[in-house]
MOPAC internal coordinates of N, CA, C and O (Angstrom, degrees):
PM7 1SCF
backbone

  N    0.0000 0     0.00 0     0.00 0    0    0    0
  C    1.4497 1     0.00 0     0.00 0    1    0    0
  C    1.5233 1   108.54 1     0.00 0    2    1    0
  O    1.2310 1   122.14 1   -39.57 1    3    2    1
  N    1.2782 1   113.52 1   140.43 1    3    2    1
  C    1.5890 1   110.99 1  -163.42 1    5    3    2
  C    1.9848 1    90.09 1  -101.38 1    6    5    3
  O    1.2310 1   134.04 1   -18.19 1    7    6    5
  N    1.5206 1    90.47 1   161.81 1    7    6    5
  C    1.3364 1   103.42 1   175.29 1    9    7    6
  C    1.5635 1   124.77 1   -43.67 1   10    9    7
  O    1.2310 1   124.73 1   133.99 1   11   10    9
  N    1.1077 1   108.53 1   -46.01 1   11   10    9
  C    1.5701 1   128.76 1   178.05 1   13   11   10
  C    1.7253 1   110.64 1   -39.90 1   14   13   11
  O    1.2310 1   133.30 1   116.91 1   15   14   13
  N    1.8202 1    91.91 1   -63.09 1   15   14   13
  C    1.2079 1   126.55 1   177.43 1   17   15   14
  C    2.1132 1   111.28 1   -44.54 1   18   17   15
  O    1.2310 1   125.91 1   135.22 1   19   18   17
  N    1.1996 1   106.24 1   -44.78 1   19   18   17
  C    1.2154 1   109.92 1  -175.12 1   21   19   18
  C    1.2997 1   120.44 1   -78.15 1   22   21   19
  O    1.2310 1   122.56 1   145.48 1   23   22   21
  N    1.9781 1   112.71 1   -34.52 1   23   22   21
  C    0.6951 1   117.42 1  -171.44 1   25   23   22
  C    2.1569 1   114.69 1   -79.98 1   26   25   23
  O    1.2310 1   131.24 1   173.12 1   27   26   25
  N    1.5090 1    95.92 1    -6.88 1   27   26   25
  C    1.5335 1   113.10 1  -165.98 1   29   27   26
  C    1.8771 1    89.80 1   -77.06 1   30   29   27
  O    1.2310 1   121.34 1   132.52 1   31   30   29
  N    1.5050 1   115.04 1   -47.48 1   31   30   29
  C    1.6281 1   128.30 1  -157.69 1   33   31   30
  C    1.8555 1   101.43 1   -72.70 1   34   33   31
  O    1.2310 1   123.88 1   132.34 1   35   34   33
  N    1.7988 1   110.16 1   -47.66 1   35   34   33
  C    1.6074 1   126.80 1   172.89 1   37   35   34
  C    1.7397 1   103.26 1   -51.25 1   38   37   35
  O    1.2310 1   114.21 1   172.63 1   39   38   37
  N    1.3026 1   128.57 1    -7.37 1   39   38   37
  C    1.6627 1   120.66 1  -154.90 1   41   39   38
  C    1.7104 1    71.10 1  -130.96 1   42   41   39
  O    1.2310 1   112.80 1   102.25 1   43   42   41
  N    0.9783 1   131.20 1   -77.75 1   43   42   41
  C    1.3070 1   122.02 1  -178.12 1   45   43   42
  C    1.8205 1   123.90 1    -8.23 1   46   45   43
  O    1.2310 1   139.50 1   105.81 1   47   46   45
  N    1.2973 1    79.78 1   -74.19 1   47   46   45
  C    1.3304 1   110.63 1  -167.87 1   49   47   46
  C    1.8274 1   106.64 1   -74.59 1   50   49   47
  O    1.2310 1   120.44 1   142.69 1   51   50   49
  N    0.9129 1   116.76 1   -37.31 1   51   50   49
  C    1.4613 1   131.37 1  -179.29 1   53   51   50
  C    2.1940 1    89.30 1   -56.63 1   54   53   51
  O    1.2310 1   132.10 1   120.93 1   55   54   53
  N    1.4940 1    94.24 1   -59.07 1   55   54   53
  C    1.8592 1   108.45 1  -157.03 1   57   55   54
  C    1.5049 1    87.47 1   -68.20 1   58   57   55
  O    1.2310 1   108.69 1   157.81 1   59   58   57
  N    1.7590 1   138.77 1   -22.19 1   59   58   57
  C    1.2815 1   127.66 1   175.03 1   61   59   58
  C    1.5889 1   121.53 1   -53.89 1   62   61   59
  O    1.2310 1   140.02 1   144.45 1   63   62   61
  N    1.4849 1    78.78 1   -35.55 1   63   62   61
  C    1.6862 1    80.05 1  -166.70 1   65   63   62
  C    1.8453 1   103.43 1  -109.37 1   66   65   63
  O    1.2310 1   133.31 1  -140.17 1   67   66   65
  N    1.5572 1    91.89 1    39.83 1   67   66   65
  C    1.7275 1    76.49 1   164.68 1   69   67   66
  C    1.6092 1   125.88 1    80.07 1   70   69   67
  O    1.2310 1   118.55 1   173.32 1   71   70   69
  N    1.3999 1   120.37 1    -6.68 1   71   70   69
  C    1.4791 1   140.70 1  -173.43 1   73   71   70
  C    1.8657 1   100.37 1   -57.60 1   74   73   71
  O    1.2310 1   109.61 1   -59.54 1   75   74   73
  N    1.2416 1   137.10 1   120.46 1   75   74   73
  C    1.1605 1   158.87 1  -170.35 1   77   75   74
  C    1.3135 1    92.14 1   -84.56 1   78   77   75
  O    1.2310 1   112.19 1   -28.48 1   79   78   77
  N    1.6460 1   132.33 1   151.52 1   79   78   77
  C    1.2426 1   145.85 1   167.12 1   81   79   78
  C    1.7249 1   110.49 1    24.72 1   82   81   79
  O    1.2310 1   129.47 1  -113.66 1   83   82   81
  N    1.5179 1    99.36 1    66.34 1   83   82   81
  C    1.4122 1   100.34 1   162.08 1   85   83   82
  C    1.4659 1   106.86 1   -74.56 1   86   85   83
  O    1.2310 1   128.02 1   -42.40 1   87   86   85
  N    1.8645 1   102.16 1   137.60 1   87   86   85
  C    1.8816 1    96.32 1   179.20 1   89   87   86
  C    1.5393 1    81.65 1  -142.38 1   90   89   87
  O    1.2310 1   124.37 1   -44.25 1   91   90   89
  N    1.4939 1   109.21 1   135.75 1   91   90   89
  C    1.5528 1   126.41 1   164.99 1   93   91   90
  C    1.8244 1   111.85 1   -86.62 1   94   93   91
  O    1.2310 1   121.99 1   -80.00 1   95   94   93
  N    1.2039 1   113.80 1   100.00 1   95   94   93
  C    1.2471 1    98.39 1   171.12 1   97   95   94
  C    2.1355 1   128.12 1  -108.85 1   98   97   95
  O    1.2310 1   136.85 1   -58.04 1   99   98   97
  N    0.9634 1    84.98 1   121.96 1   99   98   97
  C    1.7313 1    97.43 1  -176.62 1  101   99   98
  C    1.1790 1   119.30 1   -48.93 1  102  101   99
  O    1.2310 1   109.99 1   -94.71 1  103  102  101
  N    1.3419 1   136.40 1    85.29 1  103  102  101
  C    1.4089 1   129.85 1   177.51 1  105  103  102
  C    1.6280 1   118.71 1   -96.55 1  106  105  103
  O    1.2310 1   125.65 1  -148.35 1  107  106  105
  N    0.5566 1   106.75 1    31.65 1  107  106  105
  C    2.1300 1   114.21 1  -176.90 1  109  107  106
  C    0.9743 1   117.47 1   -46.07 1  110  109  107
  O    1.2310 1   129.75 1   126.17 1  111  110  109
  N    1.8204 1    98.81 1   -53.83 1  111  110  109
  C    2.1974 1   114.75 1  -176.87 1  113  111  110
  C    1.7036 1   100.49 1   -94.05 1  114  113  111
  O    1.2310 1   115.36 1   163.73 1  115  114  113
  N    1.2527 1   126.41 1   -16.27 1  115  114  113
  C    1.4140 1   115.93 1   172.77 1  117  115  114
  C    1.9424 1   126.57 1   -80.80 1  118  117  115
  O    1.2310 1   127.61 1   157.00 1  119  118  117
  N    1.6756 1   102.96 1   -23.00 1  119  118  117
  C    1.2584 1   109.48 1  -167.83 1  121  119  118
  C    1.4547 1   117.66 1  -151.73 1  122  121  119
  O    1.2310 1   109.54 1   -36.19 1  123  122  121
  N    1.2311 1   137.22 1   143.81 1  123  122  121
  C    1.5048 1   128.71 1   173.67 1  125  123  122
  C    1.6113 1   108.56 1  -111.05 1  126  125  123
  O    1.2310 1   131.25 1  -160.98 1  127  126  125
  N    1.4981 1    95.90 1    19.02 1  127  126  125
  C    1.6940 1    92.82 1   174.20 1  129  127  126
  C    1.7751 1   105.12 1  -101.72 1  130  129  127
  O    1.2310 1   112.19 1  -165.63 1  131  130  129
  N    1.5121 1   132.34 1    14.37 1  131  130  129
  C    0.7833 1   136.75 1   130.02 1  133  131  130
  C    1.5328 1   122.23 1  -174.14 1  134  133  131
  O    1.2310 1   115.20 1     1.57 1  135  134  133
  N    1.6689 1   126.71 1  -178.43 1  135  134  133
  C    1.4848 1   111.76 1  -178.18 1  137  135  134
  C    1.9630 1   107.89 1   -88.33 1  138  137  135
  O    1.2310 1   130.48 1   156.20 1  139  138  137
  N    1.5526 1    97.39 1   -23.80 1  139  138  137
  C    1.8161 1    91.46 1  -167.44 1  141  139  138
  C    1.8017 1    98.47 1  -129.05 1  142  141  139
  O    1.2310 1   121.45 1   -51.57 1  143  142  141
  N    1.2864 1   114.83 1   128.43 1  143  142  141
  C    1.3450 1    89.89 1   136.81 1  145  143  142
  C    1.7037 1   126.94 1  -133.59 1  146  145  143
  O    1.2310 1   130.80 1   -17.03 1  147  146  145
  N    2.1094 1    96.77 1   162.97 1  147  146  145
  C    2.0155 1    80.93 1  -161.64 1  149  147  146
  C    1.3652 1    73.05 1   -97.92 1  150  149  147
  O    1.2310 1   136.17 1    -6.95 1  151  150  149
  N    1.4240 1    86.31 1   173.05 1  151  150  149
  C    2.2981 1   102.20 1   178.38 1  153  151  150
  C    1.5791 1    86.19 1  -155.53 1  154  153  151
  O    1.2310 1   121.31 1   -55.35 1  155  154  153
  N    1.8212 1   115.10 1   124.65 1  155  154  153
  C    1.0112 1   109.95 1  -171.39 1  157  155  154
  C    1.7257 1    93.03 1  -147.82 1  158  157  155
  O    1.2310 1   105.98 1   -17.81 1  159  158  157
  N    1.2434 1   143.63 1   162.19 1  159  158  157
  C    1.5416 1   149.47 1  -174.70 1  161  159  158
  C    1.8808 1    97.25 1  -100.68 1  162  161  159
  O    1.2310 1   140.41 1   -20.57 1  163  162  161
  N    1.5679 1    78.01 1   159.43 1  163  162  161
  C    1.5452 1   102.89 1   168.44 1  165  163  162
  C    1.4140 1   107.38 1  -134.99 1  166  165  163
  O    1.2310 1   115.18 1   -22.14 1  167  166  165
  N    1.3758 1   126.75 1   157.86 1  167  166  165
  C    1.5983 1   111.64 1   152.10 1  169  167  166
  C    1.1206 1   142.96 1   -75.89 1  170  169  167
  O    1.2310 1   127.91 1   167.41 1  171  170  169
  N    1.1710 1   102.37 1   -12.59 1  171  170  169
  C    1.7980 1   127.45 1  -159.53 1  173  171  170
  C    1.0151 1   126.59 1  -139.16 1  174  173  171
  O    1.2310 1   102.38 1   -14.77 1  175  174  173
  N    1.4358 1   149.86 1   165.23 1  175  174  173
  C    0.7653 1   145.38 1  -161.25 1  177  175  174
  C    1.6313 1   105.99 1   -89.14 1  178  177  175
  O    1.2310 1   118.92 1   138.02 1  179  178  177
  N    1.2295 1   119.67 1   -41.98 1  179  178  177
  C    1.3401 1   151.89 1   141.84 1  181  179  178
  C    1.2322 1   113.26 1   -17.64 1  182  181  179
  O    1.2310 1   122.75 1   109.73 1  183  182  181
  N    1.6392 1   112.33 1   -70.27 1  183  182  181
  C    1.6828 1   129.21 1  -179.18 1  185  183  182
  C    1.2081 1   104.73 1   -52.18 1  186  185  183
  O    1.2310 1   117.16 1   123.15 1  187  186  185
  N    1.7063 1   123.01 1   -56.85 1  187  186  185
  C    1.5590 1   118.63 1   179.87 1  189  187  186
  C    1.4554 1   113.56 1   -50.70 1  190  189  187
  O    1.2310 1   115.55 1   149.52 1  191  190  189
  N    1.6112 1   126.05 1   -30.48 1  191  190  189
  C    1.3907 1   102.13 1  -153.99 1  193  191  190
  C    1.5607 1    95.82 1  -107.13 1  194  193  191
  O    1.2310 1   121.27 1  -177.28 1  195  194  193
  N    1.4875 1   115.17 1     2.72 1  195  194  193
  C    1.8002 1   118.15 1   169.57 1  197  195  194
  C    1.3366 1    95.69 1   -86.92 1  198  197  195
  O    1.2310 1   107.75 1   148.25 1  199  198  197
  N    1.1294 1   140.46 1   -31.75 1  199  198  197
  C    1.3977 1   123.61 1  -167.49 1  201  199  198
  C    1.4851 1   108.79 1   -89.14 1  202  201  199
  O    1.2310 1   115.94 1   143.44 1  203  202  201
  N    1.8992 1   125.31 1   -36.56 1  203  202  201
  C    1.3571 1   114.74 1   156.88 1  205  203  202
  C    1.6405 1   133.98 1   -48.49 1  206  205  203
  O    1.2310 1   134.35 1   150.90 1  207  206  205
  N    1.6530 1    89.85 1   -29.10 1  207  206  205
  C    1.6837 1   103.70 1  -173.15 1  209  207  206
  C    1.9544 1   108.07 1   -87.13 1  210  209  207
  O    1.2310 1   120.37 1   164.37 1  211  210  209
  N    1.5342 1   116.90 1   -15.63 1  211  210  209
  C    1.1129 1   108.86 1   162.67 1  213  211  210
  C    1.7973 1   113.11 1   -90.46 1  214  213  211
  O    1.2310 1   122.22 1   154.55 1  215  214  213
  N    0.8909 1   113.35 1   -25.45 1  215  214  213
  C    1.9870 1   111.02 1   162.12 1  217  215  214
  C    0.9180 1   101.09 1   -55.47 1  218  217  215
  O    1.2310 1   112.67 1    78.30 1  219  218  217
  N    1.4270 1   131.44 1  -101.70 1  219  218  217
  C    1.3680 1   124.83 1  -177.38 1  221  219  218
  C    2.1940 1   128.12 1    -4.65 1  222  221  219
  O    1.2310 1   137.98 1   114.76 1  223  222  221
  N    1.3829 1    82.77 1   -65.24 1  223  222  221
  C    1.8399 1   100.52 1   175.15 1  225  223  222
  C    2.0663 1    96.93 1   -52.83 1  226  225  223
  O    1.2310 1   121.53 1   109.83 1  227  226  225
  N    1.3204 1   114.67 1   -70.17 1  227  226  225
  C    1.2659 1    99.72 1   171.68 1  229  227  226
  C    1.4331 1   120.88 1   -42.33 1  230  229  227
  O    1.2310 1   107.04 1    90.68 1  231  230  229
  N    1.0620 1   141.73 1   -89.32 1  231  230  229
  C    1.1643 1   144.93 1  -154.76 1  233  231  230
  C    1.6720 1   106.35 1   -56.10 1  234  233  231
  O    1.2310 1   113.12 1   153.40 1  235  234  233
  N    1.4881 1   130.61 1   -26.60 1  235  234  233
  C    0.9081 1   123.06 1   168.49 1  237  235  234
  C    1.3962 1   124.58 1   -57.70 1  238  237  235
  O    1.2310 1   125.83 1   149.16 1  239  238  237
  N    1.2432 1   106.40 1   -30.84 1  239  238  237
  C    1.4100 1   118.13 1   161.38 1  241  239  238
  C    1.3464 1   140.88 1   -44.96 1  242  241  239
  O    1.2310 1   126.61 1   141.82 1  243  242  241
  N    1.2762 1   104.89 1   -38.18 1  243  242  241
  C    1.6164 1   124.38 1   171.11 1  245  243  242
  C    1.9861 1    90.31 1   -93.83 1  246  245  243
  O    1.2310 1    99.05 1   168.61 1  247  246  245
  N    1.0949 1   155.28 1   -11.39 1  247  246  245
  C    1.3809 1   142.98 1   160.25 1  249  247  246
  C    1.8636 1    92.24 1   122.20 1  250  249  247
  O    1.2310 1   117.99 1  -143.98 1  251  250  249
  N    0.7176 1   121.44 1    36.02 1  251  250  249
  C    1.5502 1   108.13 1  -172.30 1  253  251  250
  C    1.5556 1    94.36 1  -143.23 1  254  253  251
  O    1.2310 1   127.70 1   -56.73 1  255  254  253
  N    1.3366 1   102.79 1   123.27 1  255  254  253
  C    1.3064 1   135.80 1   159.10 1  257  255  254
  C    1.5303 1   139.62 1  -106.60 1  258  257  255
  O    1.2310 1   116.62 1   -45.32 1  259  258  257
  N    1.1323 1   124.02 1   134.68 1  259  258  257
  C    1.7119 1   117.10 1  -175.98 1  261  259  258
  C    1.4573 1   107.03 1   -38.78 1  262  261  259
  O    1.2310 1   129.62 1   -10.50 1  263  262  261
  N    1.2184 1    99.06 1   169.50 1  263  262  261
  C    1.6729 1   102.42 1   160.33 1  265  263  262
  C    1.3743 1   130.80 1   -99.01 1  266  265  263
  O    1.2310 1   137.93 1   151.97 1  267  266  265
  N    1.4742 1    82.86 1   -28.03 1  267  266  265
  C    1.9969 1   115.34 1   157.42 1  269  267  266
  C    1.4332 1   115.52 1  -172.00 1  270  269  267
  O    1.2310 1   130.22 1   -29.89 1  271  270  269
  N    1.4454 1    97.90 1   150.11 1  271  270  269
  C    1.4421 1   104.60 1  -164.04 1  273  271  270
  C    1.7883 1    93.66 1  -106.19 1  274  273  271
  O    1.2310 1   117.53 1   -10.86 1  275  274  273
  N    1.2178 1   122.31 1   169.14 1  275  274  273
  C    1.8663 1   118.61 1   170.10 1  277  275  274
  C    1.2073 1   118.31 1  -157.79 1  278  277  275
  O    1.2310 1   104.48 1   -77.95 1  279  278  277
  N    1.1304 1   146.27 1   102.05 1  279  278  277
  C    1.4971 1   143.80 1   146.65 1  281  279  278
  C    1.5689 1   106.39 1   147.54 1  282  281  279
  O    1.2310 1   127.89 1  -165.77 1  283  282  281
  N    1.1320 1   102.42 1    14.23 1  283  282  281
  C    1.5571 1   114.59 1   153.36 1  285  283  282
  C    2.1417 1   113.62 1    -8.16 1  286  285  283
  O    1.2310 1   136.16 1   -76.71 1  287  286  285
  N    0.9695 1    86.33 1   103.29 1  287  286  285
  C    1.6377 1    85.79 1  -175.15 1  289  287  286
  C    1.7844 1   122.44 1    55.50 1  290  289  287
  O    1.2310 1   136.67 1  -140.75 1  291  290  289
  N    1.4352 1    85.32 1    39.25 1  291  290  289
  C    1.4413 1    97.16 1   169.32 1  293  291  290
  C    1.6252 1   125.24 1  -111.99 1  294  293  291
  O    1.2310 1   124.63 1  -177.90 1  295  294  293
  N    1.5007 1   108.72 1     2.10 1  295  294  293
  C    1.3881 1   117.32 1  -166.01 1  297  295  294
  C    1.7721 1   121.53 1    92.10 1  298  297  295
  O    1.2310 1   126.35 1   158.85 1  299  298  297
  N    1.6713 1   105.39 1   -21.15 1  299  298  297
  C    1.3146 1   118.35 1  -179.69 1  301  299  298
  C    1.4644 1   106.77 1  -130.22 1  302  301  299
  O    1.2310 1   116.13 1   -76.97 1  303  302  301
  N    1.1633 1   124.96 1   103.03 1  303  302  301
  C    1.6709 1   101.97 1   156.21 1  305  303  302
  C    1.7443 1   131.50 1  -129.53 1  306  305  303
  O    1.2310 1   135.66 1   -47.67 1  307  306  305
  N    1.1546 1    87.30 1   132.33 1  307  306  305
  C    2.3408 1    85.28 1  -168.01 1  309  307  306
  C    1.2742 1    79.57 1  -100.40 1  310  309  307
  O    1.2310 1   129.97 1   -27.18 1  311  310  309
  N    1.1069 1    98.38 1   152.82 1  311  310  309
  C    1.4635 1   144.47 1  -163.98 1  313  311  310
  C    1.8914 1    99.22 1  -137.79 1  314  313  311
  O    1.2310 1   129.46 1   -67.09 1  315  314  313
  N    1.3408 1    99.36 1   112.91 1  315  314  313
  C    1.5578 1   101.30 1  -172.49 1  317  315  314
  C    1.8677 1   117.59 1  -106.76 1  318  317  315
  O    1.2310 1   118.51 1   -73.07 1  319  318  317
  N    1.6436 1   120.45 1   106.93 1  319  318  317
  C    1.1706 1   105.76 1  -156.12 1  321  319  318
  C    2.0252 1   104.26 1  -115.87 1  322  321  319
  O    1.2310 1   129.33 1  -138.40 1  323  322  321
  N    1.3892 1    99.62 1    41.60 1  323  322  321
  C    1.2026 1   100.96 1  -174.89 1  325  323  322
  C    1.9378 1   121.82 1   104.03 1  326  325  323
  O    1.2310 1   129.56 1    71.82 1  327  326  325
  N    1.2639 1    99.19 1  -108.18 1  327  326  325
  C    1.6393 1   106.83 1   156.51 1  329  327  326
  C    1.3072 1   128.41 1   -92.03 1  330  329  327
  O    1.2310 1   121.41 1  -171.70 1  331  330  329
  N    1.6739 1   114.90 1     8.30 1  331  330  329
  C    1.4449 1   128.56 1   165.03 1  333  331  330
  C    1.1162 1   117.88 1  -102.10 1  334  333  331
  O    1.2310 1   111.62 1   -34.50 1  335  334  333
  N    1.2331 1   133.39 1   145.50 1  335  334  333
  C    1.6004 1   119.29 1   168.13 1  337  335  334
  C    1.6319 1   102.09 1  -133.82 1  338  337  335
  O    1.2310 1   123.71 1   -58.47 1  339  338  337
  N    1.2494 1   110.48 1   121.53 1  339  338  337
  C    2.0489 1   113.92 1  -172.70 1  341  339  338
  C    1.7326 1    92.52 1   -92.75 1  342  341  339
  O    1.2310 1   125.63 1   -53.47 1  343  342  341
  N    1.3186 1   106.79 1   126.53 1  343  342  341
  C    1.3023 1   105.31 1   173.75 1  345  343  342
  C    1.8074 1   101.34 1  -116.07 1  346  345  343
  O    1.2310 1   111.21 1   -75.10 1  347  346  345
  N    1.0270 1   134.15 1   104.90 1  347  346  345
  C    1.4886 1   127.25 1   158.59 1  349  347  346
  C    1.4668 1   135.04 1  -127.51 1  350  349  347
  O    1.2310 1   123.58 1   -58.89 1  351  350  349
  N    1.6446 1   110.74 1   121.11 1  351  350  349
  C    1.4061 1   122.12 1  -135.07 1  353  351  350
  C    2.4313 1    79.11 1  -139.58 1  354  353  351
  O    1.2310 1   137.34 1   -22.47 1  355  354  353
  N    2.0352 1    84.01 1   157.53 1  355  354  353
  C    1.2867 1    96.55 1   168.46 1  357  355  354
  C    1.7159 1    92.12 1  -101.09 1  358  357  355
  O    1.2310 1   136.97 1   -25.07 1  359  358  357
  N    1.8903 1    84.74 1   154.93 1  359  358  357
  C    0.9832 1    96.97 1  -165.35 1  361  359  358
  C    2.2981 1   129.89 1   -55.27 1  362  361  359
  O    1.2310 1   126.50 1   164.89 1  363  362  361
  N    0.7589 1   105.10 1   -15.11 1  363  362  361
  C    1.5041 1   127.95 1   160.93 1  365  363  362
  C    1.8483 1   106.73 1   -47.71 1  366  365  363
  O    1.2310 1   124.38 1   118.99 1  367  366  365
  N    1.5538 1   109.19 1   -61.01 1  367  366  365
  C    1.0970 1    89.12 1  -171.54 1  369  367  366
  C    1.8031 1   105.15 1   -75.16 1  370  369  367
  O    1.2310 1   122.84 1   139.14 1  371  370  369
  N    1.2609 1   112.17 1   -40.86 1  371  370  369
  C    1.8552 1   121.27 1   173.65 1  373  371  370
  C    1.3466 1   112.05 1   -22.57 1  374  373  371
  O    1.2310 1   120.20 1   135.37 1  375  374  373
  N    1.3327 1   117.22 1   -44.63 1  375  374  373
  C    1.2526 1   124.58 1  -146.72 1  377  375  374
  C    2.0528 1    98.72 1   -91.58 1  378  377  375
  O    1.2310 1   129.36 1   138.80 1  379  378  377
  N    1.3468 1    99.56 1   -41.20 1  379  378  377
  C    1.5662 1   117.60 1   177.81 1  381  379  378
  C    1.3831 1   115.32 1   -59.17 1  382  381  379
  O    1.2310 1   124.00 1   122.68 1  383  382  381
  N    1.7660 1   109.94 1   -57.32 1  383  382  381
  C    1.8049 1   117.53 1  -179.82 1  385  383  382
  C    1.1103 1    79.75 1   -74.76 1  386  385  383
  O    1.2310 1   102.34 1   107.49 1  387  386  385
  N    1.4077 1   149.92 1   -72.51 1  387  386  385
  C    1.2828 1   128.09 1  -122.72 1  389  387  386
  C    1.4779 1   127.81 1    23.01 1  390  389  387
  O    1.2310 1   125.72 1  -112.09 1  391  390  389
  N    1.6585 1   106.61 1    67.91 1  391  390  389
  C    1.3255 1   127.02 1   168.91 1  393  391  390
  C    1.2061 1   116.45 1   -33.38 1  394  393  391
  O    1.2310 1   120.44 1   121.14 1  395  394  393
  N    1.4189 1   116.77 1   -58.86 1  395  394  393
  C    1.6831 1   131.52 1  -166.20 1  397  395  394
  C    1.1255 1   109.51 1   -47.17 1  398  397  395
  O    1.2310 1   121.60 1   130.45 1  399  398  397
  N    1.4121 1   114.55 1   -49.55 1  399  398  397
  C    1.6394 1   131.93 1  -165.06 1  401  399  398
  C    1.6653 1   102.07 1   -81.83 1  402  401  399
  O    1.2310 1   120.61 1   130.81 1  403  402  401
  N    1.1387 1   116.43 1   -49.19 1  403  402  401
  C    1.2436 1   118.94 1   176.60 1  405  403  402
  C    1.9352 1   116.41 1   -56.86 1  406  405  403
  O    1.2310 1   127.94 1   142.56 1  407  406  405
  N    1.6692 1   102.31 1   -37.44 1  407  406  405
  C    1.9694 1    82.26 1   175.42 1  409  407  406
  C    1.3569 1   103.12 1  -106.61 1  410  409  407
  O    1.2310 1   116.65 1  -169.64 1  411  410  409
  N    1.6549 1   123.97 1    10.36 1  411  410  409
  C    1.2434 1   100.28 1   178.79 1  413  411  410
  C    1.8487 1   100.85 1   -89.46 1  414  413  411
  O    1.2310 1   119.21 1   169.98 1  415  414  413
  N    1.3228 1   119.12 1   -10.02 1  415  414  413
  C    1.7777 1   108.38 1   175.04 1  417  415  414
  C    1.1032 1    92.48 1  -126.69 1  418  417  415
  O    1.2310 1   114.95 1  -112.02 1  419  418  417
  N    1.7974 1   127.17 1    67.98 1  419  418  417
  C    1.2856 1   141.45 1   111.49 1  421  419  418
  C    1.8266 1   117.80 1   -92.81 1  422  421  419
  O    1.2310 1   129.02 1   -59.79 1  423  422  421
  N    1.4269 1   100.23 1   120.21 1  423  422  421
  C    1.4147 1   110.86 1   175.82 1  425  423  422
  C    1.1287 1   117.26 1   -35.26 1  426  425  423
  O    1.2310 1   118.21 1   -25.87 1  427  426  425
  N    1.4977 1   121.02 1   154.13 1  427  426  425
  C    1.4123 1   120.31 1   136.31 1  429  427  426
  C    1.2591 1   145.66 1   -36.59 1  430  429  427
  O    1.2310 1   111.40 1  -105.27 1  431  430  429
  N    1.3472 1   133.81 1    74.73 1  431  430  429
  C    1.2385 1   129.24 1  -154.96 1  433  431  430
  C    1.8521 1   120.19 1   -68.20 1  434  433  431
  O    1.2310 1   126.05 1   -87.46 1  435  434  433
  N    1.4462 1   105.97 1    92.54 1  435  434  433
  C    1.3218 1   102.96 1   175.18 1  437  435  434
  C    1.5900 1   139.71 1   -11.73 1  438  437  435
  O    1.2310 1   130.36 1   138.06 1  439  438  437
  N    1.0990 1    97.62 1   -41.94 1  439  438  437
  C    1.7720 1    96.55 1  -176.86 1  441  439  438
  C    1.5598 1   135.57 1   -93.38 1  442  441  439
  O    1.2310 1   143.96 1  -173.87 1  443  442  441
  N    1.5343 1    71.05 1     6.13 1  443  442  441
  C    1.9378 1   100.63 1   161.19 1  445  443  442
  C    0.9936 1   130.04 1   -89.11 1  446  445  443
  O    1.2310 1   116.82 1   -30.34 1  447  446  445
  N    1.4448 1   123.65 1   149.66 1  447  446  445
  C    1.7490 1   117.55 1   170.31 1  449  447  446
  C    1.4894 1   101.43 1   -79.72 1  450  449  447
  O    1.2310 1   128.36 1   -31.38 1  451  450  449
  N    1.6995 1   101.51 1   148.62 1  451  450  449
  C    1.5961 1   119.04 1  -166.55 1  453  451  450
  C    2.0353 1    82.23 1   -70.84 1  454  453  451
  O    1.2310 1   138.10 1   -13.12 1  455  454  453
  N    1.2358 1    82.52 1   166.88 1  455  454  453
  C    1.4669 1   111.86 1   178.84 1  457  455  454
  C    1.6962 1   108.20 1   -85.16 1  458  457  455
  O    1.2310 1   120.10 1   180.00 1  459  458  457

């Protein structure tokens, strides 16, 4: 399953269950620790771990599983699927990392192929 592909089923499945500000962000020329990552809210503590536990259930479906999942009932949990990375957090922690902001004014990292 190509990156694209995973990232089409993670937005799916994320918007099934109700996930608030799903944002796909493109990291290709910033990082080689993967090509996408999604970052999307929950309300609850609850909400985060139904919406990780319905990604997972999708994508297992097509044969693809994380490589590791982390923060399991922590308010945040990424789920790591290679060149995808599922980030879903209540809004408290969103607002603190503010992921988005953080890789969208990280450079282009030269020694990468452009996206």
């Amino acid at each position: 399953m190509t990156a694209e592909e995973k990232v089409e089923k993670i937005i799916e499945a994320a918007d099934d269950m109700k996930a608030e500000q799903i944002e796909q962000l493109d990291v290709r020329a910033k990082t080689s620790v993967a090509e996408y990552f999604i970052v999307c809210s929950g309300t609850s503590d609850r909400h985060v771990q139904s919406i990780a536990e319905r990604v997972a259930e999708k994508l297992a479906i097509s044969r693809v599983k994380p490589l590791r999942t982390e923060g399991e009932r922590s308010g945040w949990v990424l789920q790591d699927y290679g060149d995808v990375v599922f980030h879903v957090m209540k809004e408290e922690q969103r607002q603190f990392y503010d992921l988005e902001t953080l890789w969208k004014n990280i450079p282009p990292d030269p020694n990468l192929k452009e996206a």
